[in-house]
N, C-alpha and C positions, 0 to 999 in steps of 0.2 A: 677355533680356539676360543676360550669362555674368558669376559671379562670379568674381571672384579671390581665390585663398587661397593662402600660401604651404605646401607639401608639407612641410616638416622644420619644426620647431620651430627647429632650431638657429639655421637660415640669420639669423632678424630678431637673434636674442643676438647672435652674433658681426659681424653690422654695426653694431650699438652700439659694440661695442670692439675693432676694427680699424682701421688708418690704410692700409693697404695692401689695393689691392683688385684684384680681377680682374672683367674684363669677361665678363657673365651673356650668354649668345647665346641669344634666344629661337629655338626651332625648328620649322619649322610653315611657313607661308606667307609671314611675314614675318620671313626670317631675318637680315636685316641691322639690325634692331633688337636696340640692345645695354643690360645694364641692368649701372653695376657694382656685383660683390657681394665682401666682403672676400677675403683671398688667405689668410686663416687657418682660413678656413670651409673650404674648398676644398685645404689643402697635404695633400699626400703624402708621401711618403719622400723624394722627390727636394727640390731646391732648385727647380725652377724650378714659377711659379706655370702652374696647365694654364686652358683653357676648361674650362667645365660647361655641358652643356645641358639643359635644363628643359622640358618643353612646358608652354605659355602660352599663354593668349587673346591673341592680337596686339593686339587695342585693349580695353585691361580700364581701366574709368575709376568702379573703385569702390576706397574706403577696405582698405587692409589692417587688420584689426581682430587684434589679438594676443590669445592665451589662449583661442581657440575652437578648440583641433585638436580638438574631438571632431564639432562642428557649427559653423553659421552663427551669430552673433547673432538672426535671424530664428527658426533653429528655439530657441534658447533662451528666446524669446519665445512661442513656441508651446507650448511646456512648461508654460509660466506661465500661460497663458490657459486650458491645459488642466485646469489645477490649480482654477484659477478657476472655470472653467464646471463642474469638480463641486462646489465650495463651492456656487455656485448656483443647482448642482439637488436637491442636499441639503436647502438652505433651501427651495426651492420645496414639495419633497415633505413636507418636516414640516410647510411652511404648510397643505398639502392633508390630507394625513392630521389633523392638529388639528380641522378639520369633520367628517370624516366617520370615520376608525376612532381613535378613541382608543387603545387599547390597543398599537396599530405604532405611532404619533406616540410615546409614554412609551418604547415599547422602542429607536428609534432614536435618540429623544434620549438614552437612556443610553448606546449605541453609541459617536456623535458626543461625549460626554463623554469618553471611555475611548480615543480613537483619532483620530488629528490629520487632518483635511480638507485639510494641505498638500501630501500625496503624493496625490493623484487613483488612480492606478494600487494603493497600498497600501491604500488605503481600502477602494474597493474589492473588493479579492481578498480582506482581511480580512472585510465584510461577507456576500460569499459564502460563506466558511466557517462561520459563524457557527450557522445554525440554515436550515434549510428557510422558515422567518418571513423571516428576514431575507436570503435568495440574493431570496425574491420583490420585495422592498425595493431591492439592488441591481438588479435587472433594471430598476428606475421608474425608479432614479435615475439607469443610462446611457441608459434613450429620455429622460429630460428632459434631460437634461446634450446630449445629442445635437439633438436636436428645439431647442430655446433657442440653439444654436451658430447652426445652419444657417436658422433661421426667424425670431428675435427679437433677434438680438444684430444692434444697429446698429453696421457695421463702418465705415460710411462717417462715422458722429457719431465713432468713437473714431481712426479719420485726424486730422477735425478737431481735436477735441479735444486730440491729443498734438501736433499741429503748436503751435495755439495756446497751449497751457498750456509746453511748453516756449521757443517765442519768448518771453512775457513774464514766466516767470523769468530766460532771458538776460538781458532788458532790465532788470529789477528789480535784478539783479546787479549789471552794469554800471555801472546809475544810482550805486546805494549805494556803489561801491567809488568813482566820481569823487568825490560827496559828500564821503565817509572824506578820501581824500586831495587834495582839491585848497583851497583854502583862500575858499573864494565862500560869503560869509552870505547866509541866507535872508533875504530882505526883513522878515521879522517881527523879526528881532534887530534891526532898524537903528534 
């Protein structure tokens, strides 16, 4: 399925605050499909307001989401997860080393003190640097971080999961703000 993203930053600003608009001609296969876009985004030197064309998915029926020209929401999301799964292969690896080599378990935990597990990629490269001990350390911790992604992270529970957990905050929302404003006692006051 094709995303939609708008190409300039400017275009969504300046359709917040324009009243005047010119007709967006998508071009491609379905050129008679028109979107309008303001005529301030779009002026020139002259007075009169011109077409722009733009190539476009002709049937695009996702959300424009603002403030991601670098990426998608989705890869921001992956960023995150990325981050995540070396948080816990981090943990993993300290769990395992704490049985069997003491001595890496104490040096990584002081590591992981000294150096934040929120950058995945800095951690990392830091950890490599560090000592010949510890590149061997980073090497565990991108096969688990890797191996744990592709083999144990249940990605089908964390679908559900975020479907779920975000419908009954809406609804918990929703509940409480009729609650707040609508003026119906609870049977217990009466």
């Amino acid at each position: 399925m094709e995303r939609c993203y708008w190409t300039s930053g400017a275009i969504p600003d300046a359709m917040a605050s324009s009243r005047r608009t010119v007709p967006f001609q998508f071009a491609g296969a379905d050129a008679r499909r028109r979107l309008l876009l303001p005529a301030q985004a779009f002026r020139g030197t002259g007075r009169r307001p011109r077409f722009v064309r733009f190539q476009a998915p002709p049937r695009c029926h996702k959300m424009y989401v603002p403030g991601f020209g670098e990426g998608s929401p989705e890869k921001k999301a992956a960023i995150s997860l990325q981050n995540f799964f070396n948080y816990v292969a981090v943990r993993i690896v300290l769990a395992q080393l704490e049985s069997y080599n003491r001595e890496a378990y104490v040096e990584l935990k002081e590591f992981v003190s000294r150096n934040s597990v929120n950058d995945a990629d800095n951690f990392c490269k830091n950890l490599i640097r560090e000592s010949p001990r510890h590149k061997a350390l980073a090497m565990r911790i991108l096969e688990v971080r890797s191996a744990y992604m592709k083999n144990d992270f249940e990605w089908d529970n964390l679908k559900k999961l975020s479907f779920k957990m975000v419908d009954e905050a809406n609804t918990k929302l929703m509940r409480d703000y009729v609650l707040e404003t609508s003026h119906i006692e609870d049977d217990d006051k009466r």
